[in-house]
C-alpha positions in Angstrom: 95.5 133.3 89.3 93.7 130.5 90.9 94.1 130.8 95.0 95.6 127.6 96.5 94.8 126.1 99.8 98.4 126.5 101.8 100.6 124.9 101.8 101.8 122.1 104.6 105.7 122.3 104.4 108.3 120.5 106.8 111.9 121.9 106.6 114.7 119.5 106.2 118.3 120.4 108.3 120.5 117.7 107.1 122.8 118.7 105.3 123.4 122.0 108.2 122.9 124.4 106.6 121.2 123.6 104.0 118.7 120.5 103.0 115.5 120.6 101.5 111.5 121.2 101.9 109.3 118.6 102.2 105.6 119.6 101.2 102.4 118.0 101.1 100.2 119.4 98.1 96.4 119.8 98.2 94.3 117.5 96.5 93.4 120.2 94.1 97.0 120.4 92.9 97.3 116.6 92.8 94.1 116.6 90.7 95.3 119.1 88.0 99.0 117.1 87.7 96.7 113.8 87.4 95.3 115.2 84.6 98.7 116.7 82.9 99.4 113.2 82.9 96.4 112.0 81.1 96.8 114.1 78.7 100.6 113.2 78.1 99.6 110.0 77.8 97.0 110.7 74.9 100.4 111.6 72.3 103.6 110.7 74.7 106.6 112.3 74.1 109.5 109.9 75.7 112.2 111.6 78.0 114.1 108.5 78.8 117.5 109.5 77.1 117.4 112.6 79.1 117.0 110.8 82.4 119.1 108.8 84.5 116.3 106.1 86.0 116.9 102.4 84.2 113.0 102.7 83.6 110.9 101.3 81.0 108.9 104.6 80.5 109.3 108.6 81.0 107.1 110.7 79.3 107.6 114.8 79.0 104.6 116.6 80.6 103.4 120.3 79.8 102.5 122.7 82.7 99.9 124.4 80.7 99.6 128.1 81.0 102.1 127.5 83.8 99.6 126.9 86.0 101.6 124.6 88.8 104.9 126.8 88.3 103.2 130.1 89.0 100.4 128.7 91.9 102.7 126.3 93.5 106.8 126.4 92.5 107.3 130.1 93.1 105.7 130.3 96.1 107.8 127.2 97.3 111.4 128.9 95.9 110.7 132.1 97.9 109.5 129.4 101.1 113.4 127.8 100.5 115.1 130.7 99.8 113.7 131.8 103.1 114.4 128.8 104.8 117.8 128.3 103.1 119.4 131.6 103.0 123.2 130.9 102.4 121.9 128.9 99.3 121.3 131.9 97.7 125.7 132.9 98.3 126.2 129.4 97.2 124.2 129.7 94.1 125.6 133.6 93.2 127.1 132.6 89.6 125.4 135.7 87.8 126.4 139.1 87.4 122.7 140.3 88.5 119.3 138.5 89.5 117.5 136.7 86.6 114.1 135.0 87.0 113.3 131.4 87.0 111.4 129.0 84.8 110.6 125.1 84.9 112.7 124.0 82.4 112.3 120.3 82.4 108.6 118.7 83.5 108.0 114.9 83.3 106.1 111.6 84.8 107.9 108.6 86.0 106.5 104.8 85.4 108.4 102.6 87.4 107.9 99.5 87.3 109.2 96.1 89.6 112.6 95.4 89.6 113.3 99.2 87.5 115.2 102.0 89.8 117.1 105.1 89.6 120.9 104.9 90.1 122.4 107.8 92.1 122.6 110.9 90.1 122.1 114.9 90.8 119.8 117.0 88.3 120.3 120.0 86.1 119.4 123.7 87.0 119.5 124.9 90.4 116.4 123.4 91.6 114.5 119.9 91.7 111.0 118.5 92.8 109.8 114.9 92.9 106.0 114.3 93.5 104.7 110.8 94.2 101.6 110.1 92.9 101.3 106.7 93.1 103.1 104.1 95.4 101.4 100.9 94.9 103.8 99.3 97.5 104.5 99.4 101.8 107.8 99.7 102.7 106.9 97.4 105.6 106.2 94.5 103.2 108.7 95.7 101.2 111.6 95.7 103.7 110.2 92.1 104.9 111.0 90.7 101.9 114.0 88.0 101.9 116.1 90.1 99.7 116.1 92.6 102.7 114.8 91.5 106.0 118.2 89.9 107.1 120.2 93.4 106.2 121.4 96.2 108.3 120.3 98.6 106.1 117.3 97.4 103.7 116.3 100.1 100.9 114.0 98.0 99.0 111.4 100.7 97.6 113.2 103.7 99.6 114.0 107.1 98.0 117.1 108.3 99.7 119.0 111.6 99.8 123.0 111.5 99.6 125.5 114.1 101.0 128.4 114.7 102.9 128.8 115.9 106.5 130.5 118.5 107.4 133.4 115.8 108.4 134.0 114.8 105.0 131.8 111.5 105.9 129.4 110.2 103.0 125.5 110.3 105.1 121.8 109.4 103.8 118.3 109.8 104.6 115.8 107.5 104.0 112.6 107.8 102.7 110.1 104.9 103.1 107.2 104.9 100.8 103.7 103.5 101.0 100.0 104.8 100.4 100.7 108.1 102.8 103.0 109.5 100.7 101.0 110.0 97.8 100.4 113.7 97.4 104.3 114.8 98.9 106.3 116.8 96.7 110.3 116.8 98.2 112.0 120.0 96.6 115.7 120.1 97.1 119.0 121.8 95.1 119.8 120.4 91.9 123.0 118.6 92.7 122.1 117.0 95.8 122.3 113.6 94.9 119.7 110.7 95.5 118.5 107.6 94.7 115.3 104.9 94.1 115.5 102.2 95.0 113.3 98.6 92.9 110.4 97.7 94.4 109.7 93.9 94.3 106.2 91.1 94.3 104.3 94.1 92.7 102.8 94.5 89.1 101.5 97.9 89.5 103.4 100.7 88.5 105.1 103.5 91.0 104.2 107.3 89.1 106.4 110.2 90.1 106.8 113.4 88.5 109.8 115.5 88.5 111.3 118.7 87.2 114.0 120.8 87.4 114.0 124.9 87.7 116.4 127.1 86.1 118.0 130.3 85.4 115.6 132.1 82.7 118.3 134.2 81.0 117.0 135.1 77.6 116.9 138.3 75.9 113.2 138.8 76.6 112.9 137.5 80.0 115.7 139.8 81.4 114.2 142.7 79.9 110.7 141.8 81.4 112.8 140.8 84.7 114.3 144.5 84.9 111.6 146.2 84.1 109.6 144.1 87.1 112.1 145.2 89.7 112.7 148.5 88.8 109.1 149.3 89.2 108.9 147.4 92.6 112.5 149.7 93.4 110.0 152.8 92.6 107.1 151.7 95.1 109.4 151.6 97.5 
């Protein structure tokens, strides 16, 4: 297994007392997903119809030989279930532990005027990278579709939740060149949002992907055996 610079991560405490992490990935890591992309490209498989984003194209991508899942996902899952630990009570819907697996992987083009309506994932855990964001929010939020309102989103990525009183709350992202490389990792169902850019002919490029419970036949076997022989180092 390649060794990978560490990792920059910022916990989230919105949603008390649990939110997300919010990591910044080395340029090595930003590199190799460039070139899943690439490579997508070269015979594109389209994920649209499994996706809620009104965008012109999604496109599945392959982690090959899992690279990014075991160097960079696994590490982060132990980092929130550190970080997060009543998620792991929340999340107890299994009669015993069972490994995970990336079980959808795919790039975003967004393109002016295209967004994401407000919608939660599948699995039990999500990632969004952005790797291109050809906009400022700055220019963005000056335009005359939002500079006069109290609350302008154009370009913004926003987590939804509720507070602890019931109340529906947000938090903002606001994208420009700096965020390029950030990966946001959260829980499946928190819902969120993206919001159209505008004035820009460039396309935005995220990638997402969701985590789940590996419970095959073969996996769980594999899974055992793993633990038991941890259990007997012990």
């Amino acid at each position: 297994m390649e060794k990978i610079l560490q990792l920059e991560v910022i916990e989230r405490f919105p949603i008390n007392p649990i939110g997300w992490l919010e990591i910044k990935l080395p340029k090595i890591v930003m590199t190799k997903l460039e070139s899943y992309i690439e490579t997508a490209k070269n015979d594109p498989i389209n994920f649209n119809s499994n996706l809620a984003g009104n965008i012109t194209n999604s496109i599945l991508l392959e982690d090959k030989n899992n690279w990014f899942y075991k160097n960079i996902l696994t590490s982060v899952i132990n980092k929130f279930m550190d970080s997060y630990s009543d998620f792991d009570k929340d999340m107890n819907i299994l009669s015993e532990n069972a490994p995970f697996f990336l079980e959808s992987f795919w790039v975003n083009f967004q393109k002016e005027n295209e967004f994401n309506p407000l919608h939660d994932h599948s699995g039990i855990f999500s990632f969004a990278i952005w790797v291109k964001i050809p906009t400022d929010w700055r220019e963005q939020h000056a335009l005359p579709i939002a500079a006069n309102s109290n609350s302008p989103q154009a370009s913004n990525f926003e987590f939804w939740h509720l507070t602890s009183f019931g109340k529906h709350s947000h938090y903002s992202y606001r994208l420009d060149k700096e965020s390029e490389g950030t990966m946001l990792f959260f829980p499946s169902k928190l819902m969120h949002t993206v919001y159209p850019f505008y004035n820009c002919d460039k396309e935005r490029i995220t990638i997402s992907g969701n985590i789940c419970y590996d419970i095959s036949e073969n996996s769980m076997r594999q899974f055992r055996s793993q633990m038991k022989g941890k259990n007997d180092q012990k």
